[in-house]
C-alpha positions as CSV (number, residue, x, y, z in Angstrom):
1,X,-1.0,2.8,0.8
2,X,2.0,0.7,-0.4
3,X,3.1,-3.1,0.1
4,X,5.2,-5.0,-1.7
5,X,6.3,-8.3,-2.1
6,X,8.0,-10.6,-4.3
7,X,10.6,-13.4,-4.6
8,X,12.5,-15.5,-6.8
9,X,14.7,-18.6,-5.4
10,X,13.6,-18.0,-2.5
11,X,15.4,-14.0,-2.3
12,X,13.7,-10.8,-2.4
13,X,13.7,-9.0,-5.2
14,X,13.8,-4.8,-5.3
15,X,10.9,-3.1,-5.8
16,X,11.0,0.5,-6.8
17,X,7.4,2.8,-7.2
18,X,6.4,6.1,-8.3
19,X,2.9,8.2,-8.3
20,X,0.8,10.3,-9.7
21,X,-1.4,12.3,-8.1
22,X,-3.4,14.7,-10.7
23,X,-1.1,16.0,-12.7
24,X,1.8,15.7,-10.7
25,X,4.5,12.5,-11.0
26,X,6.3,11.8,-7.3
27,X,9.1,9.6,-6.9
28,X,10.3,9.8,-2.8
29,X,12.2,6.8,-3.4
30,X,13.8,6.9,-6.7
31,X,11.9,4.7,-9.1
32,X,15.1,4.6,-11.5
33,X,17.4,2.9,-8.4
34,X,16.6,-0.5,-7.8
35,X,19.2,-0.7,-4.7
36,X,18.6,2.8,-3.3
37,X,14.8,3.3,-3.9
38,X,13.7,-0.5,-3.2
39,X,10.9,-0.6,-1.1
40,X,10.8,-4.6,-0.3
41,X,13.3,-4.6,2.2
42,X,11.0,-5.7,5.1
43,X,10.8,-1.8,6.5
44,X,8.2,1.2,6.9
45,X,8.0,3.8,4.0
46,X,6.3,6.5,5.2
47,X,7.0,10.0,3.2
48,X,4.3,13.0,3.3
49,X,2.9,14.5,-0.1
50,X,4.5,17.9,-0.9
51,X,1.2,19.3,-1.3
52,X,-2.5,19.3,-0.2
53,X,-4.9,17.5,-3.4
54,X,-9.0,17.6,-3.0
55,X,-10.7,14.8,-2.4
56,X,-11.1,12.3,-5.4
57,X,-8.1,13.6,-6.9
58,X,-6.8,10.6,-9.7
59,X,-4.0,8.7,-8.5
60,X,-1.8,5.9,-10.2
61,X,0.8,4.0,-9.2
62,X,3.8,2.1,-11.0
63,X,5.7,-0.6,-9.8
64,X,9.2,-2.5,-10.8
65,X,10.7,-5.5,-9.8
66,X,14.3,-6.3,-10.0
67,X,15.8,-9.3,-10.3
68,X,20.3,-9.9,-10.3
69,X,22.6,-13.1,-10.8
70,X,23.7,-11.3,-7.1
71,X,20.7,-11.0,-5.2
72,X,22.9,-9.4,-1.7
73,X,24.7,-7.0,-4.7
74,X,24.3,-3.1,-3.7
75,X,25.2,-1.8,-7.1
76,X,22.1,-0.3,-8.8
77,X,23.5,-1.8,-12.2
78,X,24.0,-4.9,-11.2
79,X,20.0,-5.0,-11.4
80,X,17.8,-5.4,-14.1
81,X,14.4,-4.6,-14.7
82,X,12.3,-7.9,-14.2
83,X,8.5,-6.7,-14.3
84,X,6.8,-3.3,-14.4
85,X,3.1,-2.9,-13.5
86,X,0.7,0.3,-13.3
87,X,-2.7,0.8,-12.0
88,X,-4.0,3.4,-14.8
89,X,-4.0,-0.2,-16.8
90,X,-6.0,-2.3,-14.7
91,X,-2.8,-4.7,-13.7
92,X,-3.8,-7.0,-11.7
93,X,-0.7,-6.6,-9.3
94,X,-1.1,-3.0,-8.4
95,X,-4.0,-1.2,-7.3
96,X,-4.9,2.2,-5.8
97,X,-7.7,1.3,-3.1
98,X,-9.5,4.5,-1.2
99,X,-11.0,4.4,2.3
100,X,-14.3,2.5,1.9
101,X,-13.5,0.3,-1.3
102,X,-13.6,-3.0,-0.6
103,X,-10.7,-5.3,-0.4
104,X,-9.7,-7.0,-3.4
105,X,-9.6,-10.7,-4.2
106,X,-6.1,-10.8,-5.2
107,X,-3.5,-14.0,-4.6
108,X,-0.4,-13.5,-3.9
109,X,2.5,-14.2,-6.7
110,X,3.8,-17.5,-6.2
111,X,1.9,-18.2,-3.3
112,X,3.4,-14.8,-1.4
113,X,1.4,-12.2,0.5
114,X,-1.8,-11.3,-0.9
115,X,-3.3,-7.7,-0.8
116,X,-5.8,-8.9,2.1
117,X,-2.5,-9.6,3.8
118,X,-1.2,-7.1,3.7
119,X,-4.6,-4.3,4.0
120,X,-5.5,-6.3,7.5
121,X,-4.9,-3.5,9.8
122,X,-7.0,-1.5,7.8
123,X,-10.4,-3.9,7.4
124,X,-13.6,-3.4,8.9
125,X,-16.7,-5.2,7.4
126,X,-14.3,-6.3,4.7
127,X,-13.7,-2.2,3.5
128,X,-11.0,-0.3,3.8
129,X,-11.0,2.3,6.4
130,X,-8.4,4.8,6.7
131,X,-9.8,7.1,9.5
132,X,-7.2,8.6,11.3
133,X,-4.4,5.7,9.9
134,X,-2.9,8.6,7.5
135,X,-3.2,6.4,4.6
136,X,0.4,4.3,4.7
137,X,0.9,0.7,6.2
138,X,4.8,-0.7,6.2
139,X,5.9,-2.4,3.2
């Protein structure tokens, strides 16, 4: 499950992500690329794990922003790394949530989406329930 949202000045910023799953580092949209592998650009992400992993399998996820002088620039190096958050350390901005946890209490940054936000179509009884949703909502 992926969202992602944040702003400065009122612009979106790039957001790139990469996984782990087990032993095994994934990066579908190019973690390194803040143009060509951002994920905040208002549209659905959905790519399919290259393999089958058994239940409880660890998984981790890291997250950058990207912030530029030129926020409508499409040149990668035009962008520089502004914040970079993983799960495996707790951060408070990126979490790894598995059908039946419960939703976390997290705020939005800046007063943007919060997790709840963005986890609603995937609620009931205030846990997450991914029966038959495949595991992904847009970003």
């Amino acid at each position: 499950m992926l969202g992602a949202a944040i702003q400065s000045n009122g612009h979106d910023l790039k957001v790139t992500m990469q996984f782990k799953v087990g032993n095994d580092t994934l990066d579908p949209w190019n973690y390194a690329l803040p143009v060509a592998g951002n994920v905040n650009d208002s549209k659905t992400h959905l790519w399919n794990l290259p393999a089958i992993y058994p239940a409880g399998m660890p998984v981790s996820i890291s997250g950058k922003s990207w912030n530029s002088g030129d926020h409508d620039s499409t040149l990668n190096t035009d962008w520089t790394k502004l914040y970079e958050v993983k799960s495996d350390t707790n951060s408070p901005c990126v979490k790894v949530l598995r059908n039946g946890d419960s939703v976390p209490n997290i705020p939005g940054f800046m007063n943007q989406n919060s997790i709840a936000e963005f986890v609603d179509d995937y609620v009931e009884n205030v846990k997450i329930v991914l029966d038959g949703k495949w595991g992904y909502f847009p970003v």
